[in-house]
C-alpha positions in Angstrom: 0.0 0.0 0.0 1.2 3.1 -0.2 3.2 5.0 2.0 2.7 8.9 0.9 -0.6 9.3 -0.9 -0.4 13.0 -0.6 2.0 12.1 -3.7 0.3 9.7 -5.1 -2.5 11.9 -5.4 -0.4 14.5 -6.8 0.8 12.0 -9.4 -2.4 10.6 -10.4 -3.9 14.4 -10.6 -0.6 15.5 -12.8 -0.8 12.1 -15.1 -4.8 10.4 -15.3 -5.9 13.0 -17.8 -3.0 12.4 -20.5 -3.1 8.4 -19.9 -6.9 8.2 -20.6 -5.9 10.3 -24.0 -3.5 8.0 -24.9 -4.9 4.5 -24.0 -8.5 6.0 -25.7 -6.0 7.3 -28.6 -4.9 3.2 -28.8 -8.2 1.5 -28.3 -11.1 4.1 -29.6 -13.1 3.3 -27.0 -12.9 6.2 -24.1 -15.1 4.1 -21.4 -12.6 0.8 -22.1 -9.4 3.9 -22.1 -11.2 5.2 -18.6 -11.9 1.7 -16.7 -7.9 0.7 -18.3 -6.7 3.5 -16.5 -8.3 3.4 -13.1 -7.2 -0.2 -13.1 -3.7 0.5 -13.6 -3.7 3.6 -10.8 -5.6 1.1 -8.6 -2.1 -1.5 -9.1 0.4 1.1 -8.7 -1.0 2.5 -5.6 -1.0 -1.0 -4.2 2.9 -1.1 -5.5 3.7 2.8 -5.4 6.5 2.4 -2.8 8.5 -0.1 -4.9 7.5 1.9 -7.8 9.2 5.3 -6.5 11.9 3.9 -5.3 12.6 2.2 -8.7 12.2 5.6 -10.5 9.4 7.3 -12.8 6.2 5.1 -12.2 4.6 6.6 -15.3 6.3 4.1 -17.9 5.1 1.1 -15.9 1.4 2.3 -14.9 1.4 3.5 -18.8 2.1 -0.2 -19.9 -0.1 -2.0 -17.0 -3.0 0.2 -18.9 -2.5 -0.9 -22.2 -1.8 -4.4 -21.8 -5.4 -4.3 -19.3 -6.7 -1.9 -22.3 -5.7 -4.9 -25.4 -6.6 -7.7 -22.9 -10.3 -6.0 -22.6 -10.5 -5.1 -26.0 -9.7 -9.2 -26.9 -12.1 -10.1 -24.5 -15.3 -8.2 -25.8 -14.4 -7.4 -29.8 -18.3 -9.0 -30.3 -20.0 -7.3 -27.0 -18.3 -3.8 -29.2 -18.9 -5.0 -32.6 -23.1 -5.3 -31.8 -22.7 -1.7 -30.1 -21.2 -0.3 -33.6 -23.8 -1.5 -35.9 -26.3 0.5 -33.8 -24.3 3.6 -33.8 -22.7 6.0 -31.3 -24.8 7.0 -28.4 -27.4 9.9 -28.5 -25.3 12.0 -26.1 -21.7 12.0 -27.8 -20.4 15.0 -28.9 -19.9 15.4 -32.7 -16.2 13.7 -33.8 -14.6 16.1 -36.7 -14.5 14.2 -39.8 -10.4 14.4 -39.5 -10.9 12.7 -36.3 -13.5 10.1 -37.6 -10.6 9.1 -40.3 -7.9 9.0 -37.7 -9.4 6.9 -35.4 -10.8 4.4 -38.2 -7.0 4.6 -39.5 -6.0 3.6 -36.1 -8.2 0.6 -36.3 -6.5 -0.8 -39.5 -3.5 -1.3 -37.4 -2.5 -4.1 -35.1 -2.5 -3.6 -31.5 1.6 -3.6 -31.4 1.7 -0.9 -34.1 -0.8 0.9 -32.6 0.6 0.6 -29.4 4.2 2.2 -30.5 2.2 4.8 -32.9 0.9 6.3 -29.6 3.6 6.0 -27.7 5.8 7.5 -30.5 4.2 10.2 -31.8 1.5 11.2 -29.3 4.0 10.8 -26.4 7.1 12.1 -28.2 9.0 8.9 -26.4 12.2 8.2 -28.2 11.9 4.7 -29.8 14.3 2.7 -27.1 11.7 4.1 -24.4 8.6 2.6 -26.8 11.1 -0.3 -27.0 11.5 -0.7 -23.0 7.6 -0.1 -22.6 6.8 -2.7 -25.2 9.8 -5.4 -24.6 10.4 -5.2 -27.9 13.8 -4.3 -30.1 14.4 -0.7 -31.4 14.7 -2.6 -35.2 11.5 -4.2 -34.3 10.1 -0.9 -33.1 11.1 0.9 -35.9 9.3 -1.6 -38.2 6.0 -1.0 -36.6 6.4 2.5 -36.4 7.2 2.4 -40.6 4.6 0.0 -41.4 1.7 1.7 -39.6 2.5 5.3 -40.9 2.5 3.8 -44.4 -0.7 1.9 -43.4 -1.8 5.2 -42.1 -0.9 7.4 -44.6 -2.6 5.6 -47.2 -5.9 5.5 -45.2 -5.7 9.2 -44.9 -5.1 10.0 -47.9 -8.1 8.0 -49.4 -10.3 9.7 -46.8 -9.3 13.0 -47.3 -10.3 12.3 -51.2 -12.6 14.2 -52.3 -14.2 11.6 -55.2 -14.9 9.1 -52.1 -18.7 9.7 -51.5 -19.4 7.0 -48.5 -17.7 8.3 -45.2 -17.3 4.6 -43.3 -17.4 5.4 -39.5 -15.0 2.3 -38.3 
């Protein structure tokens, strides 16, 4: 348990916000991003002494989110699927049509080059951190990271043609 949770609490106030974005930025799916996330504070505060002692616990509440995030996501790709083909709930806020392609981009990917993509370029981490977080190589890194922003940048480009007439919506 931990021993100071007036730091804790400051940690979890300075870092929650940014996780959610980036676990949601992964998955697509805020309320999976949200529940992810709590579950991974929830583990660090039972761990947080170890965890300061052993340096920044960011990287390693980061990963504990994602892998909870992927492990969810396996888990209920149906339960989601169903929810899809009956659309978006009444009270969501409108998603910009650049953020409707981006996150149905996103979705052409695999989890692990996803996972790095985030990590990458919403994060700014240099590749041998993404490479740490992940337990993967820098080369193997650096493969994901080219083969998802060629995957990427073909699936923006044919959305932000203007001859398509059908918008798909992931």
């Amino acid at each position: 348990m931990a021993d100071r949770p007036d730091e804790f609490d400051a940690f979890y106030t300075a870092t929650a916000r940014r996780l959610i974005a980036t676990v949601y930025a992964m998955t697509g799916d805020l309320a999976e991003a949200e529940d992810a996330v709590q579950e991974a504070y929830i583990r660090a505060w039972q761990r947080w002494a170890r965890l300061t002692r052993e340096g920044d616990p960011l990287p390693w509440v980061r990963t504990v989110a994602m892998r909870l995030a992927i492990s969810t996501w396996r888990r209920t790709r149906n339960r989601l699927h169903a929810h899809r083909l009956h659309g978006p709930a009444a009270d969501l806020p409108a998603l910009s049509a650049d953020r409707v392609a981006l996150l149905s981009a996103l979705r052409e990917l695999t989890a692990q080059q996803r996972q790095v993509v985030v990590l990458h370029h919403l994060l700014d981490l240099p590749v041998e951190q993404v490479a740490r977080e992940t337990g993967a190589s820098n080369g193997a890194v650096r493969t994901r990271l080219s083969r998802a922003r060629k995957i990427l940048g073909e699936r923006l480009a044919e959305a932000g043609d203007p001859s398509e007439e059908v918008v798909r919506h992931g």
